[in-house]
N, C-alpha and C positions, 0 to 999 in steps of 0.2 A: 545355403545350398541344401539341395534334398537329398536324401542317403537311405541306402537301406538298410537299417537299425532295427529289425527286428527283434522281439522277444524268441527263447528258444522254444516256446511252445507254438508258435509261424498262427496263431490265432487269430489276429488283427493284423495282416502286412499290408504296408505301405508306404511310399517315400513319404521319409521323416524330417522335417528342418532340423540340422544341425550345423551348429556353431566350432569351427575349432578352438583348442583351449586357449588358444594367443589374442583370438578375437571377443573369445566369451569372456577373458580375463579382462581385457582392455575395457570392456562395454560396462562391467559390474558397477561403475558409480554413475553411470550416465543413462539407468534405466533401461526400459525396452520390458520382451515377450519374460516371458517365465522360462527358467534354466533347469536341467538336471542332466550332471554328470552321467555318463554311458562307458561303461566296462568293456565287457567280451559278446555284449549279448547271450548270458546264459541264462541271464533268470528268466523263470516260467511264462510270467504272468506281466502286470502290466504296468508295476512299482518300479520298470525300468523305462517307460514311453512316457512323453509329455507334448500329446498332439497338440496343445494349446499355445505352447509355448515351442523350443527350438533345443535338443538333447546337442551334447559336450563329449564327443568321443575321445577317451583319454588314452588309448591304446597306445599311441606316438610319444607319448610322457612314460618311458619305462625303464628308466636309467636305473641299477642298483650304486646307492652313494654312499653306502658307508657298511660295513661288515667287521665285527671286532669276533675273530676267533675262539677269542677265551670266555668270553662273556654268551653268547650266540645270537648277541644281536643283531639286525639285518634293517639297515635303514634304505629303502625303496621308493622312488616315484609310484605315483598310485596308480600308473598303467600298467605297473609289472605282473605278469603272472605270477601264478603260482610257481607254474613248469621252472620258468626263468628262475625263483627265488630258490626251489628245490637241487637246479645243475648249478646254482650258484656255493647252495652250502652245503648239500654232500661231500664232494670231497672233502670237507671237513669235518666231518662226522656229524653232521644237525640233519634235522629233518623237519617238518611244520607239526607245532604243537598240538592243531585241530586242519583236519582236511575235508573240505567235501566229495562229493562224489565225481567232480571232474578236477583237472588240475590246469582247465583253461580259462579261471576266473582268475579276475586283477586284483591285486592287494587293495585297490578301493574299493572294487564290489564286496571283498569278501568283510570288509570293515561292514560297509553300509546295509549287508544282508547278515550279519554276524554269524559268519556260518556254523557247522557245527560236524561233525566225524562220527566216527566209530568208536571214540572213546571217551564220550562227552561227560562219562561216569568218572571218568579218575579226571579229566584236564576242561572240563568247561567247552567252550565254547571260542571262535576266531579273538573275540574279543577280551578273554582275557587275557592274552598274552602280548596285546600291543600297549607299548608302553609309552607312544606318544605318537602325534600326527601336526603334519602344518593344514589349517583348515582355510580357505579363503570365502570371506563372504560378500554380499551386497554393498557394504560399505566400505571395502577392497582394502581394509583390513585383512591381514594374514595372522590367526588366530595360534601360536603352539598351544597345543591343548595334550594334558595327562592327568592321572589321578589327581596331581597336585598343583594343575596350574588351565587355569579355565575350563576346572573338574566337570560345570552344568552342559558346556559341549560337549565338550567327553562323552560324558555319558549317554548325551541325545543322537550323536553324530556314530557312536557304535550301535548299528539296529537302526537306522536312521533314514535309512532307506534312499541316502542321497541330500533330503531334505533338508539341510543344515548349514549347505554349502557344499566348495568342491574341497574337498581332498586333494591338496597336492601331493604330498611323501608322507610315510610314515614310517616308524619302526616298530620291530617283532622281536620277542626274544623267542629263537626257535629251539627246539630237544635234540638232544646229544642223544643219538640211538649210538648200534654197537653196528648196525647194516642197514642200509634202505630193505633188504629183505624178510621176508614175514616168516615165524615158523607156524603156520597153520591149521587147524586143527578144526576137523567137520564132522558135526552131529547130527545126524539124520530124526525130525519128531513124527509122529503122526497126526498128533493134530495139535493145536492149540494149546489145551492146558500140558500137553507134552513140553512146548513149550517154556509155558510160564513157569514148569517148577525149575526149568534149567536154567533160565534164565538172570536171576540176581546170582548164583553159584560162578555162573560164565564172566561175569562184569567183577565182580570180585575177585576171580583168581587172571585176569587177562586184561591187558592194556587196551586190545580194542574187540568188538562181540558186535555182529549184527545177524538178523533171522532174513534168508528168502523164504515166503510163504507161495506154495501153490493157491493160490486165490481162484482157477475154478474148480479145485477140488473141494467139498461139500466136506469132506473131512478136516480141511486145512494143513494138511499138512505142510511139511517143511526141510528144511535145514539150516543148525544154528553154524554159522562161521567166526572162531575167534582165532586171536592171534596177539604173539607179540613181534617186538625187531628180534632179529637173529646176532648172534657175538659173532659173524665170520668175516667183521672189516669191509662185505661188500658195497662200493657203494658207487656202482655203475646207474648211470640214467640214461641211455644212449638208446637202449633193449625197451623201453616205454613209449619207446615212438607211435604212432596210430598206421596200422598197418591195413585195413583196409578203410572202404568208404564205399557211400550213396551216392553216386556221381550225378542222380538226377531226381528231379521229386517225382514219387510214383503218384499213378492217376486214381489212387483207390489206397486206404489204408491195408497193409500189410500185416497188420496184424491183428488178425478175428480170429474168435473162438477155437476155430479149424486147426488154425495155425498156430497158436499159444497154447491149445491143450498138447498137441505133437511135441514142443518146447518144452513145457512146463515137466510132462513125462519123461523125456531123456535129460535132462536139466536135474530132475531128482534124484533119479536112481546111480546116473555119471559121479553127482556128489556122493552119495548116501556109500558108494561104495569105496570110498576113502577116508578107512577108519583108523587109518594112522597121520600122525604132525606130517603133512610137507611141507616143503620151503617153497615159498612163490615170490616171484616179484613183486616189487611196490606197486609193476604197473599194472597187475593183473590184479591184485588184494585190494588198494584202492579206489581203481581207474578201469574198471573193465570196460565202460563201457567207451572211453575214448581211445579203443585201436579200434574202433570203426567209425569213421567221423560221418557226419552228417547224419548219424545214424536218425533224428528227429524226423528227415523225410519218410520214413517208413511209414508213420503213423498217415501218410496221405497229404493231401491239398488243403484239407482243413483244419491240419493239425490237433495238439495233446492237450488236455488241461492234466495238472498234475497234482493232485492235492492230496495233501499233509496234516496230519491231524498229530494232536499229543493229549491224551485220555490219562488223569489220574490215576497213581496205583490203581486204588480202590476199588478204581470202576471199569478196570481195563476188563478184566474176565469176562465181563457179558458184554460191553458194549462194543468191541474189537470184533468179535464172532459176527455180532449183528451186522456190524458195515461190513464187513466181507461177503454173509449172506443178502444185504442190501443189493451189494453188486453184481453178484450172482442173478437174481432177483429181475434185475432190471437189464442183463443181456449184457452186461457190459466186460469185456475182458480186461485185465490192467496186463501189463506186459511186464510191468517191474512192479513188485509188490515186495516192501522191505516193514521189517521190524525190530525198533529194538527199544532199550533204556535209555531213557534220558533220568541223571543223576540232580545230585543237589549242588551241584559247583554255580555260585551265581554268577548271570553275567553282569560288568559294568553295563552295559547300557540298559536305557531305558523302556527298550519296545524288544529285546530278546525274544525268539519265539521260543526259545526250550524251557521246560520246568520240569518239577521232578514227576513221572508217570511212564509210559509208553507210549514210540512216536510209528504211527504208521502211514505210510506210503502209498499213494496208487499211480497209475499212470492213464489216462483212457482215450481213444482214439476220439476226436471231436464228433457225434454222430448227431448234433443241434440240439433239439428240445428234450431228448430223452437223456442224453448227456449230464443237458443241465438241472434238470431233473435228478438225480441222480444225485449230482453233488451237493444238490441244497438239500436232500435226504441225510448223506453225511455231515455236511454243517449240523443239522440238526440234531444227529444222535449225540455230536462233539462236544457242542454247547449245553445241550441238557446233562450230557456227562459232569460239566463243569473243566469242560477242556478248550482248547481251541486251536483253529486253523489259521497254516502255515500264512502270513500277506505276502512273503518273498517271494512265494508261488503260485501265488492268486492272480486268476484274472476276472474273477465274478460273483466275490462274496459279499452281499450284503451287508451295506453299511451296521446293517444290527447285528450281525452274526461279529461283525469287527469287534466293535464296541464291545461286547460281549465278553470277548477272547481277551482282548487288552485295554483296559478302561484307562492305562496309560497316560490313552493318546490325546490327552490333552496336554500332558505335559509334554509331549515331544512338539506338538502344536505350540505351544510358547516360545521351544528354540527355532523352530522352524525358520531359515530363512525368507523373506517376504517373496523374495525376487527367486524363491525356487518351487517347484510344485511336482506332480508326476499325475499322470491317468489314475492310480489307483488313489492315492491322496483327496483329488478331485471326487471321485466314487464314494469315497468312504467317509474319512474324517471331517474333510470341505462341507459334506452333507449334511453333518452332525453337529456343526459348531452351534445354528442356531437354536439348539435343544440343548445347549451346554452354558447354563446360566455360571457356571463357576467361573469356564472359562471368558465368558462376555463381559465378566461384572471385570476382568484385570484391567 
């Protein structure tokens, strides 16, 4: 059947073949098109499509089946959201050890894209806190895999991008906070290296630290946002709901220059003037951007590319100002521009995108060759940094700029299941095999 399975960046849309998980399960030893599980539809880029083959929506597989209070582990169907896992174990005092920026990803995407939070400096990464998963592959084999028991999946299927097999259930050990509530605290920079001397001081004394940067201001300025959970038992989720929405896609991106420097201006100074801790909600400190749903149509009919870079300490200071001045440069306004640390917590898997440096963020309205343009500029400044960009959220990086970034990928190419593949896989690593005598001579 055809569906519409888009990426959340609406870049490529199209009815998509997909297979449900009873029929894709069944099919797995008697061959056919090339598979890959499908989440929530929220990754960017294109590591979530498989036009060649037939995508595996799992969203219908979301049963939580196991929860042990004392311990705080949460055994889940891999359709489960986050949201679900979070109204599951609040009331019991837990909370997700690593969150990303929305809470309407599935426990298998967030395995398969190893996500990462705001606190990636003291807890790692999605991945390190899953302690096990049932993984099903081509040979319909049902794989338990953990550090200690078919450790080589493990490690290839965290960051994996899908490629390995499906994900049926996994488990998490999730963090015992005191509240889902944040106590808060905002620092107004003015530019950049205002920034940077704040910034390891912020991650050392706070559980989670992230920077909005004004990106078209020429000075950069900003504000740092940190936080911990609060002691006052709250732990309501009801108040996180998505309170408005896009009800329809505009015929023009909504957001140019005109309109994001207006934002960016009230945006700063609104912050900059709350120089005392408040308490905000989980939904507002993690998730702002999901009380307005759909909010991705704004960007227009041709939709976002969203990319992600992580720049070595070293080389953050001058090469960070540059891509920002890049983008400036080239007309381009990002609407969500974020920064922060990425620490030394390693992940199990094998294709992780975080290392230790600085991770920045852009967001850009699809505007075709100047666009792309644009972000093959930043590939470039990334890569000569000796850093690299995000694949979770790529929809157009150059197999070399891949390679580059994660020389990896051969080994995740060895666990790779045969009978799975993805659009971005195809683009990148599929490209490179035959320039890959290591991997050809296995």
């Amino acid at each position: 059947m055809a569906a519409n399975l888009d990426s959340f960046g609406r870049i490529d849309r199209r009815p998509r073949q997909a297979l449900a998980p009873d029929l894709a399960i069944a099919s797995l030893g008697a061959g056919g098109p090339s598979l890959l599980a499908f989440g929530n539809g929220k990754s960017y880029g294109d590591s979530c499509h498989n036009d060649a083959g037939a995508l595996v929506p799992m969203r219908s597989r979301r049963a939580i089946l196991a929860f042990d209070a004392a311990t705080g582990i949460l055994t889940a169907e891999a359709g489960t959201s986050l949201e679900e896992i979070i109204a599951h174990a609040a009331p019991h005092g837990y909370f997700l050890p690593a969150t990303p920026g929305t809470r309407f990803v599935t426990l298998g995407g967030a395995i398969a894209n190893d996500v990462h939070g705001k606190n990636h400096h003291v807890r790692g990464t999605f991945g390190c806190h899953v302690t096990g998963f049932e993984l099903l592959r081509s040979d319909s084999i049902r794989y338990a895999c953990s550090a200690s028991q078919n450790s080589e999946l493990f490690a290839a299927t965290i960051g994996g991008m899908g490629l390995t097999g499906i994900i049926l259930s996994a488990s998490i050990k999730l963090m015992r906070v005191g509240s889902l509530d944040i106590e808060e605290e905002i620092t107004p920079f003015s530019n950049l290296e205002g920034y940077f001397d704040l910034a390891e001081a912020a991650d050392a004394a706070n559980e989670y630290a992230v920077a909005w940067v004004d990106q078209l201001s020429r000075s950069n300025r900003g504000v740092l946002l940190t936080g911990n959970h609060a002691d006052n038992g709250d732990f309501q989720t009801a108040r996180s709901a998505t309170r408005l929405s896009v009800p329809f896609e505009m015929p023009f991106s909504m957001l140019n220059g005109l309109s994001l420097a207006a934002f960016n201006f009230a945006y700063f100074h609104a912050k900059a003037r709350k120089s005392n801790k408040t308490l905000s909600g989980y939904g507002s400190f993690f998730y702002p951007l999901d009380a307005v749903g759909n909010w991705n149509r704004l960007y227009g009919p041709k939709g976002l590319f969203q990319h992600q870079s992580v720049i070595p300490f070293e080389a953050a200071r001058t090469i960070i100002p540059q891509m920002l001045e890049a983008s400036r440069e080239a007309g381009q306004a990002s609407f969500l521009t974020v920064l922060k640390r990425f620490g030394a917590v390693a992940s199990p898997g094998i294709l992780s995108f975080p290392r230790p440096g600085y991770t920045l963020t852009m967001d850009f309205s699809n505007r075709g060759a100047s666009t792309l343009n644009l972000l093959e500029r930043l590939d470039a400044l990334t890569t000569e940094a000796g850093g690299r960009v995000n694949p979770y959220k790529d929809q157009r990086m150059s197999a070399a700029t891949f390679a580059a970034g994660f020389p990896e990928w051969t080994e995740l190419e060895r666990h790779r299941d045969p009978r799975f593949s993805s659009d971005f896989w195809r683009r990148t690593a599929l490209s490179l095999s035959a320039h890959a005598p290591a991997l050809a001579a296995e």
